[in-house]
PyMOL CGO cylinders between C-alpha atoms (Angstrom):
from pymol import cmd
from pymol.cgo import CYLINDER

trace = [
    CYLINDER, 46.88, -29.61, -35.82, 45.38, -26.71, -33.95, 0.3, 1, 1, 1, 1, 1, 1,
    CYLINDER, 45.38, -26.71, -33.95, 41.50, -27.48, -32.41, 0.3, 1, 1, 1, 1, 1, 1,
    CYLINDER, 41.50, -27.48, -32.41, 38.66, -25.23, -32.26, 0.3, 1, 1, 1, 1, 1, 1,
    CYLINDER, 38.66, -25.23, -32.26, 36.56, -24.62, -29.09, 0.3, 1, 1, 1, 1, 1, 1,
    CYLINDER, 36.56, -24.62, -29.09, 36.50, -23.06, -26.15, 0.3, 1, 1, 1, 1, 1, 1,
    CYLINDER, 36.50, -23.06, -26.15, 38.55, -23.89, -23.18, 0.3, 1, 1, 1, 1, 1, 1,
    CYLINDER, 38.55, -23.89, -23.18, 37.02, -24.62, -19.54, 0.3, 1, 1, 1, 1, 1, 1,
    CYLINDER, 37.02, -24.62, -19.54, 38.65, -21.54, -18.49, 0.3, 1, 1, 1, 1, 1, 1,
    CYLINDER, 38.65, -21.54, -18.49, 36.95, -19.08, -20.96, 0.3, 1, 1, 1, 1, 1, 1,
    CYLINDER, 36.95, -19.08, -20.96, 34.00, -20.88, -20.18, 0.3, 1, 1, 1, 1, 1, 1,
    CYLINDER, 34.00, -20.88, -20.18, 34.36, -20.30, -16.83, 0.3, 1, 1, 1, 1, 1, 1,
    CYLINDER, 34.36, -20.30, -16.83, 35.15, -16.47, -17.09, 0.3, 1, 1, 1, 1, 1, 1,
    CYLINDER, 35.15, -16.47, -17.09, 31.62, -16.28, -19.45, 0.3, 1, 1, 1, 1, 1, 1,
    CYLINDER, 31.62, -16.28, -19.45, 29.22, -17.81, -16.92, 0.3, 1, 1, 1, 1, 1, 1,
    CYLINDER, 29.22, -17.81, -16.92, 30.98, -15.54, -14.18, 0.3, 1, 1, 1, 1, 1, 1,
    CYLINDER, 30.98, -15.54, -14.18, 30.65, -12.53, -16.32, 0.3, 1, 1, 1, 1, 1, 1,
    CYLINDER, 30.65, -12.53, -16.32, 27.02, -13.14, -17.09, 0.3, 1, 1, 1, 1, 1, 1,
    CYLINDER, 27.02, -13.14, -17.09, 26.06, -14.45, -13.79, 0.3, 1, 1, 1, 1, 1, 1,
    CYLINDER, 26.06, -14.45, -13.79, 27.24, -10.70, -12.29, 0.3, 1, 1, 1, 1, 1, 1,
    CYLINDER, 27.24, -10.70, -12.29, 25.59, -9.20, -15.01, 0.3, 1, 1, 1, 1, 1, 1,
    CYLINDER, 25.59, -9.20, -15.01, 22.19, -11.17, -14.19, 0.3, 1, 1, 1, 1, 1, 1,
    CYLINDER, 22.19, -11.17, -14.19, 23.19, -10.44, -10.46, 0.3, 1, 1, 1, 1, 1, 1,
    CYLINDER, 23.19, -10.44, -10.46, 22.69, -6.74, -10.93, 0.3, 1, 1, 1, 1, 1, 1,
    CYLINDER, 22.69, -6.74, -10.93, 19.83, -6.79, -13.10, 0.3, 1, 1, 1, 1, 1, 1,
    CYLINDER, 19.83, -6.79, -13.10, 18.05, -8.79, -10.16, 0.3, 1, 1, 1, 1, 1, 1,
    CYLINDER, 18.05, -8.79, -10.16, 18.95, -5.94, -7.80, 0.3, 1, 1, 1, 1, 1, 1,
    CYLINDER, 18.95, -5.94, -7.80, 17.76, -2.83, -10.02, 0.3, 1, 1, 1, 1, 1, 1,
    CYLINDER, 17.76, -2.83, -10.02, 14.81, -4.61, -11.13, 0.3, 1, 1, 1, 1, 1, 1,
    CYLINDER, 14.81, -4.61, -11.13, 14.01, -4.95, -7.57, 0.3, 1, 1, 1, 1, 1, 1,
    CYLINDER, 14.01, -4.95, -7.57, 14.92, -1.50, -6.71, 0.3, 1, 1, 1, 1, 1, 1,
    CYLINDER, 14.92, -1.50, -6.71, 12.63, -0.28, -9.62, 0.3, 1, 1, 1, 1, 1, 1,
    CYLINDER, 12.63, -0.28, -9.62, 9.52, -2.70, -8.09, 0.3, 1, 1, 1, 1, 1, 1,
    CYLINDER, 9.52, -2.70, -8.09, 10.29, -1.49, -4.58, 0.3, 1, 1, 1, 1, 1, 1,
    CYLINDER, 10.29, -1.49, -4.58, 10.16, 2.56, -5.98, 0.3, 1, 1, 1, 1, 1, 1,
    CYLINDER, 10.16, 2.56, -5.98, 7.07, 1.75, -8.02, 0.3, 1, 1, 1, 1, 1, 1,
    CYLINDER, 7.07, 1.75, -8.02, 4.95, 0.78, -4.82, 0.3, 1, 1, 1, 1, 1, 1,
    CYLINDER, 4.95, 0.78, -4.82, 6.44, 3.77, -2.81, 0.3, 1, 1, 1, 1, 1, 1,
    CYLINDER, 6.44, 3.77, -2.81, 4.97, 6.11, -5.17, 0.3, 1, 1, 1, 1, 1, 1,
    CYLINDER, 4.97, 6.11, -5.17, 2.13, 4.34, -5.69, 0.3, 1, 1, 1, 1, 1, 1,
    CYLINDER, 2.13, 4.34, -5.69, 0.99, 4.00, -2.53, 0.3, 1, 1, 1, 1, 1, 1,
    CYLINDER, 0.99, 4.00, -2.53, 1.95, 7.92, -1.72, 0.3, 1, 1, 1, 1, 1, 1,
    CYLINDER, 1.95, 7.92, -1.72, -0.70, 8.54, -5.19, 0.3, 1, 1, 1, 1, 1, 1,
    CYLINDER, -0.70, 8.54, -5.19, -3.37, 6.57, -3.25, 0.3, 1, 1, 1, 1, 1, 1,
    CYLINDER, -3.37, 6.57, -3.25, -2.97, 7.60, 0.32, 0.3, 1, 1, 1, 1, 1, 1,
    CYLINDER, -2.97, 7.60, 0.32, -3.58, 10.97, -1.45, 0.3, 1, 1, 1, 1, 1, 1,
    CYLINDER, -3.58, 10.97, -1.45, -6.72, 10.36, -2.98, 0.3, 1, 1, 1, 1, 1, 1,
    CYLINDER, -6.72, 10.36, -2.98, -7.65, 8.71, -0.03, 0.3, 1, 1, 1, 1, 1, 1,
    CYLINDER, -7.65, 8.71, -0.03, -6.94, 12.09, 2.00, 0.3, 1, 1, 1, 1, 1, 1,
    CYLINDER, -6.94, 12.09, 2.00, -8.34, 14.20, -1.07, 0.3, 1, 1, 1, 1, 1, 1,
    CYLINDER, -8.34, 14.20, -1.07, -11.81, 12.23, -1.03, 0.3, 1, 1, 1, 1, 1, 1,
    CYLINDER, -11.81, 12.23, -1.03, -12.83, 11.43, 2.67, 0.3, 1, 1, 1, 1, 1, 1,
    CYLINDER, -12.83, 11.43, 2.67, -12.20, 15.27, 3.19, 0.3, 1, 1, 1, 1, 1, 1,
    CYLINDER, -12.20, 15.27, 3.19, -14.95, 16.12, 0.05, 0.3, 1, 1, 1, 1, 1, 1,
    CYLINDER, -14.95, 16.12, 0.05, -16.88, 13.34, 1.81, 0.3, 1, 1, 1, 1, 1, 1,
    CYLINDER, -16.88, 13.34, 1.81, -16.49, 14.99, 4.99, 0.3, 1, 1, 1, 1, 1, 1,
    CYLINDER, -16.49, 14.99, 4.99, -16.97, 18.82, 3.70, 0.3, 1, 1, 1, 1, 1, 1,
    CYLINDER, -16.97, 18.82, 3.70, -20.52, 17.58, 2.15, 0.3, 1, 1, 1, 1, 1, 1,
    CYLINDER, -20.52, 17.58, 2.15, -21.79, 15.54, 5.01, 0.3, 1, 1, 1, 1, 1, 1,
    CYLINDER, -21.79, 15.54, 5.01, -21.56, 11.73, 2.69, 0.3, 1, 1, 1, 1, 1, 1,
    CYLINDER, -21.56, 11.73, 2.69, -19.54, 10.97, 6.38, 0.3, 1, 1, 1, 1, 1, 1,
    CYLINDER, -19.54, 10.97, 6.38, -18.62, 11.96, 9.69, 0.3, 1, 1, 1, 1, 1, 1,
    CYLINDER, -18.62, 11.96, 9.69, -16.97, 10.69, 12.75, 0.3, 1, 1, 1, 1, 1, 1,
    CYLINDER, -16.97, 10.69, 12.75, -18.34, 8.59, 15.56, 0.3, 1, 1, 1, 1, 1, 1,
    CYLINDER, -18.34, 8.59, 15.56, -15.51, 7.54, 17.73, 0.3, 1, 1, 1, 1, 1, 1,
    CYLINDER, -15.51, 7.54, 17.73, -12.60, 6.30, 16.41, 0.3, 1, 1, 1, 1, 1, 1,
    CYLINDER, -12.60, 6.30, 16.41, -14.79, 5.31, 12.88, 0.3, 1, 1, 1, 1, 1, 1,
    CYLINDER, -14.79, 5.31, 12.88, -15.83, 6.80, 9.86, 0.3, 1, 1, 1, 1, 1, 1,
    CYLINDER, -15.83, 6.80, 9.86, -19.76, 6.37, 9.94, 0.3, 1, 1, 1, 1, 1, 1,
    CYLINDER, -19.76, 6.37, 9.94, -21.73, 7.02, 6.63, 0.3, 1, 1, 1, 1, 1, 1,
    CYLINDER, -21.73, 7.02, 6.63, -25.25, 7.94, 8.10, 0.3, 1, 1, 1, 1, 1, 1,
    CYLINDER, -25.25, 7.94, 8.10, -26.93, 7.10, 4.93, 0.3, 1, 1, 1, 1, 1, 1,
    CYLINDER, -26.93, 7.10, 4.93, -26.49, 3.24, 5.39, 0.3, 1, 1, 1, 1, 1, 1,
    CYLINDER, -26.49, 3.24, 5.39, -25.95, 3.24, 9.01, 0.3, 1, 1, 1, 1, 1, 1,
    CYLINDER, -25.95, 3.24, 9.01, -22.40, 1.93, 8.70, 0.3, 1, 1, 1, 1, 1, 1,
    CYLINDER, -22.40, 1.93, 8.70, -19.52, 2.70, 10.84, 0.3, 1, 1, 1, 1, 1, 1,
    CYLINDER, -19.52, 2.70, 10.84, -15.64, 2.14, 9.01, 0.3, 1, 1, 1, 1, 1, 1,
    CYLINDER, -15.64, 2.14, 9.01, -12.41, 1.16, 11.19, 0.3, 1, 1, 1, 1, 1, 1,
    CYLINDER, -12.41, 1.16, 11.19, -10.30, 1.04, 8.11, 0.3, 1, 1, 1, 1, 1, 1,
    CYLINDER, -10.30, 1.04, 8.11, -10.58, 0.13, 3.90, 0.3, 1, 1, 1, 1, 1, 1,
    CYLINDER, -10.58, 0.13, 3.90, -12.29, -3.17, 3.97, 0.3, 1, 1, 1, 1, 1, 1,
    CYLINDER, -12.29, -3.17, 3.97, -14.79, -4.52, 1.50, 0.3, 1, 1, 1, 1, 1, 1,
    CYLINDER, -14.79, -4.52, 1.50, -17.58, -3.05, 3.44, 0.3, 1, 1, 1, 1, 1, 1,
    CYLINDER, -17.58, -3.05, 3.44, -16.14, 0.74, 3.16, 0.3, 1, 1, 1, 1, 1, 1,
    CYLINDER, -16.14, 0.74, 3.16, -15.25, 0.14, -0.52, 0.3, 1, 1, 1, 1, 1, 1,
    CYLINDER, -15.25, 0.14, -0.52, -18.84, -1.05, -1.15, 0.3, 1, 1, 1, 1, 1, 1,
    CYLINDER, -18.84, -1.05, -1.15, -20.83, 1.42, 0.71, 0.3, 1, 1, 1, 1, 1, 1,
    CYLINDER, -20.83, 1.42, 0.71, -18.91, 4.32, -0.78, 0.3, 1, 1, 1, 1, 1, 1,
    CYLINDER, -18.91, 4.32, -0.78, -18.31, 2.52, -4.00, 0.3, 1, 1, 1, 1, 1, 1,
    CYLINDER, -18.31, 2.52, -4.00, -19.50, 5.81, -5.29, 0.3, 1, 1, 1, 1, 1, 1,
    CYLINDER, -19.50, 5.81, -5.29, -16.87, 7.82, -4.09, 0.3, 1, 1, 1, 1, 1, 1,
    CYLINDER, -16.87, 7.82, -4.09, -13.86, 5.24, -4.97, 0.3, 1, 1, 1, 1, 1, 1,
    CYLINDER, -13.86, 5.24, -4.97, -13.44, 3.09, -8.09, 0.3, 1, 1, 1, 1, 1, 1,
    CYLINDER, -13.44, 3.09, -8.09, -10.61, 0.93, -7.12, 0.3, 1, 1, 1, 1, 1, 1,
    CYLINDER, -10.61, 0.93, -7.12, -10.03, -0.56, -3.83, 0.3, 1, 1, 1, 1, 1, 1,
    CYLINDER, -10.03, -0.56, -3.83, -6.78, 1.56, -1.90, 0.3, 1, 1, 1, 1, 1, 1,
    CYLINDER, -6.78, 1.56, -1.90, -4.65, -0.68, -0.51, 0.3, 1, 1, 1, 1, 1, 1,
    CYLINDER, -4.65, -0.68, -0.51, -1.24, -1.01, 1.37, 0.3, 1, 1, 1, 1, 1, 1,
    CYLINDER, -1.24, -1.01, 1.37, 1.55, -2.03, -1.12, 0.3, 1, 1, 1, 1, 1, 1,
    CYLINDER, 1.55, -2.03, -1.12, 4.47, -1.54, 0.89, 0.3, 1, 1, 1, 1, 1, 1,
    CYLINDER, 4.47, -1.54, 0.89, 5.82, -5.31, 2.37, 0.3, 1, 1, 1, 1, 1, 1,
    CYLINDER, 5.82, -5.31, 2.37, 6.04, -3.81, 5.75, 0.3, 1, 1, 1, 1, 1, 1,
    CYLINDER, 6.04, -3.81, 5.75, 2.22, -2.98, 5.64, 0.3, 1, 1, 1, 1, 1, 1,
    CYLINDER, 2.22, -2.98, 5.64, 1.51, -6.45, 4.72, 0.3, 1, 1, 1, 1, 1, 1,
    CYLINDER, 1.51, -6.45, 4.72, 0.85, -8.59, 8.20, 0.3, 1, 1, 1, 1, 1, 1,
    CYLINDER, 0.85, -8.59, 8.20, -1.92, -9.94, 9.67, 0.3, 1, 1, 1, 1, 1, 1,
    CYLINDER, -1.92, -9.94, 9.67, -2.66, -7.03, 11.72, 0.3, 1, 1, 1, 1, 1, 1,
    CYLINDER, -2.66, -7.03, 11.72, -3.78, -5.32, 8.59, 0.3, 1, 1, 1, 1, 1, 1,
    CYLINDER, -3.78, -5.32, 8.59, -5.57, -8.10, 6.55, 0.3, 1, 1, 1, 1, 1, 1,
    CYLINDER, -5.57, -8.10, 6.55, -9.37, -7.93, 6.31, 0.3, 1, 1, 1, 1, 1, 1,
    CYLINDER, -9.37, -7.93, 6.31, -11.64, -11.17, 6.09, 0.3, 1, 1, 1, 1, 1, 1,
    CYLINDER, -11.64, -11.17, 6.09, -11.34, -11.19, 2.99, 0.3, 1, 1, 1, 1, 1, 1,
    CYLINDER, -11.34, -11.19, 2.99, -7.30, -10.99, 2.59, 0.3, 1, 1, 1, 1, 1, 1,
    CYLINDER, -7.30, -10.99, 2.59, -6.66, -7.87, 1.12, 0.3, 1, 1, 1, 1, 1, 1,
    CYLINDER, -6.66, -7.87, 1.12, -4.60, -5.41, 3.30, 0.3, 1, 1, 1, 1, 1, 1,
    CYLINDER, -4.60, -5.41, 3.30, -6.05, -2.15, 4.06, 0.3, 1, 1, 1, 1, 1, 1,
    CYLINDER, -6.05, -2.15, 4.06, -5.32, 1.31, 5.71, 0.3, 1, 1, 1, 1, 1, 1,
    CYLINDER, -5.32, 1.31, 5.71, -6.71, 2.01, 9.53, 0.3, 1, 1, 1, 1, 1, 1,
    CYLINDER, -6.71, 2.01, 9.53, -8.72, 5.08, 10.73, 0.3, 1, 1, 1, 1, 1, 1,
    CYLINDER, -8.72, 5.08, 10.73, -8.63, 6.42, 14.21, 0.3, 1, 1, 1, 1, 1, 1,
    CYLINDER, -8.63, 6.42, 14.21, -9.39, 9.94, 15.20, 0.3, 1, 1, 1, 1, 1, 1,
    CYLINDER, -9.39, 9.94, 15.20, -6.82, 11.85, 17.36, 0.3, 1, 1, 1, 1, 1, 1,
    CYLINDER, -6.82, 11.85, 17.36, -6.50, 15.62, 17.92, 0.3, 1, 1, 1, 1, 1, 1,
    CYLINDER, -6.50, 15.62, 17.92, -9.72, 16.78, 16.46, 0.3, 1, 1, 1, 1, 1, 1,
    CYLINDER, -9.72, 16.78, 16.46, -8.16, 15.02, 12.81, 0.3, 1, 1, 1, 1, 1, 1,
    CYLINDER, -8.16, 15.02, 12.81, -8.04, 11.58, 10.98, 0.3, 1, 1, 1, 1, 1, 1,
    CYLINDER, -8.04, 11.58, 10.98, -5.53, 9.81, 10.91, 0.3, 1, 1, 1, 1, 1, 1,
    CYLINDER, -5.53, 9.81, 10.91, -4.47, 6.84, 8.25, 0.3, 1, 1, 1, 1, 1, 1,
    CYLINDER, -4.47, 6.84, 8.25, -2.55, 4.18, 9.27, 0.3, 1, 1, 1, 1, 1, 1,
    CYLINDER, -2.55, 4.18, 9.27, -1.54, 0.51, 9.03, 0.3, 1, 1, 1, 1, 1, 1,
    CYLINDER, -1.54, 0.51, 9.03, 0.52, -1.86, 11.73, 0.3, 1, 1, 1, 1, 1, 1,
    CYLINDER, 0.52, -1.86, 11.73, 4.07, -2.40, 10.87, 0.3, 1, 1, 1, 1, 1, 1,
    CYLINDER, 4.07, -2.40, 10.87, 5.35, -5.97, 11.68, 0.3, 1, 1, 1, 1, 1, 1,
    CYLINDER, 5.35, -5.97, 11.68, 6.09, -5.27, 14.95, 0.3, 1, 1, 1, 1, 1, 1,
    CYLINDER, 6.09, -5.27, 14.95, 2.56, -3.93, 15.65, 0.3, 1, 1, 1, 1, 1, 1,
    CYLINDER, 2.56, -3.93, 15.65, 3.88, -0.17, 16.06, 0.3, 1, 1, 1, 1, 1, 1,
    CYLINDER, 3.88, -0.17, 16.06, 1.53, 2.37, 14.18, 0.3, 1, 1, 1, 1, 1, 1,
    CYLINDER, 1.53, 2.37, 14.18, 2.68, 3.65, 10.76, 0.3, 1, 1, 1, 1, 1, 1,
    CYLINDER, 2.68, 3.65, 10.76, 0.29, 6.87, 9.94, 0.3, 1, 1, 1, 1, 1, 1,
    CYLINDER, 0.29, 6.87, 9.94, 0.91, 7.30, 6.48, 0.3, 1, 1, 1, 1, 1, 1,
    CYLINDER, 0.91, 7.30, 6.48, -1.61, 10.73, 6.21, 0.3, 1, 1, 1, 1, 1, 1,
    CYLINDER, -1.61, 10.73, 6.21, -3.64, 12.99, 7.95, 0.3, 1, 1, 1, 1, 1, 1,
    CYLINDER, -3.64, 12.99, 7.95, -6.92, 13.97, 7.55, 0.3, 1, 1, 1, 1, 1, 1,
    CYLINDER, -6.92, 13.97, 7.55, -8.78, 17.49, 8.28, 0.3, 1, 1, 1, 1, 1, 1,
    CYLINDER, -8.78, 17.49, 8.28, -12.26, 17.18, 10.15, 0.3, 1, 1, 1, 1, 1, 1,
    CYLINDER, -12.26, 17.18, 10.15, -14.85, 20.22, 9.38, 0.3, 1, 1, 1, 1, 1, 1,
]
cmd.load_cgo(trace, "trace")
């Protein structure tokens, strides 16, 4: 009398099959995420570069210090908190923020938990940049001063 089944060995030999199968789909999809916030966050460190230097060219802000200050509300920016976002709300639609995981610390959370990009001028230019984990300075653009 023959039986029908499966034997534990071919059972076995399917989970191992599917569990490298689901192993490798975990790693791509995480390559895919990982890609996906590299280029997004290169798309809005560029509009970010594009649009403080047309802010810049027609006087909406200007440098005092090491901050961005928007003379028209007497404001003064260190980085892309809520404040910068809502005085120039004009300017931006969307809040730009830091997607990268090594961007994402407590050296580069505002009050309000969202991470944000840095300012500081050196060499006559603006620079953009967040604190990696280790507090070293990661300056992700570079902006021409008028």
């Amino acid at each position: 009398m023959k039986q029908r089944g499966v034997t534990i060995v071919e059972l076995l030999i399917t989970i191992v099959v599917m569990a490298i199968i689901a192993s490798i789909s975990i790693i791509t999809v995480g390559n895919i995420i990982r890609n996906a916030r590299e280029d997004v966050d290169e798309y809005n460190q560029q509009f970010l570069v594009d649009t403080l230097e047309d802010m810049f060219l027609d006087g909406t802000i200007e440098m005092k210090g090491n901050n961005i200050y928007h003379p028209e509300s007497g404001k003064s920016f260190s980085g892309t908190g809520r404040v910068f976002y809502r005085e120039l709300e004009g300017y931006f639609g969307n809040r730009i923020f830091p997607l990268v995981e090594e961007a994402q610390n407590n050296y580069n959370k505002t009050g309000d938990g969202i991470w944000r990009y840095r300012f500081r001028q050196k060499n006559g230019d603006l620079e953009i940049y967040y604190f990696n984990d280790d507090k070293d300075v990661v300056i992700v653009a570079t902006v021409d001063i008028p």
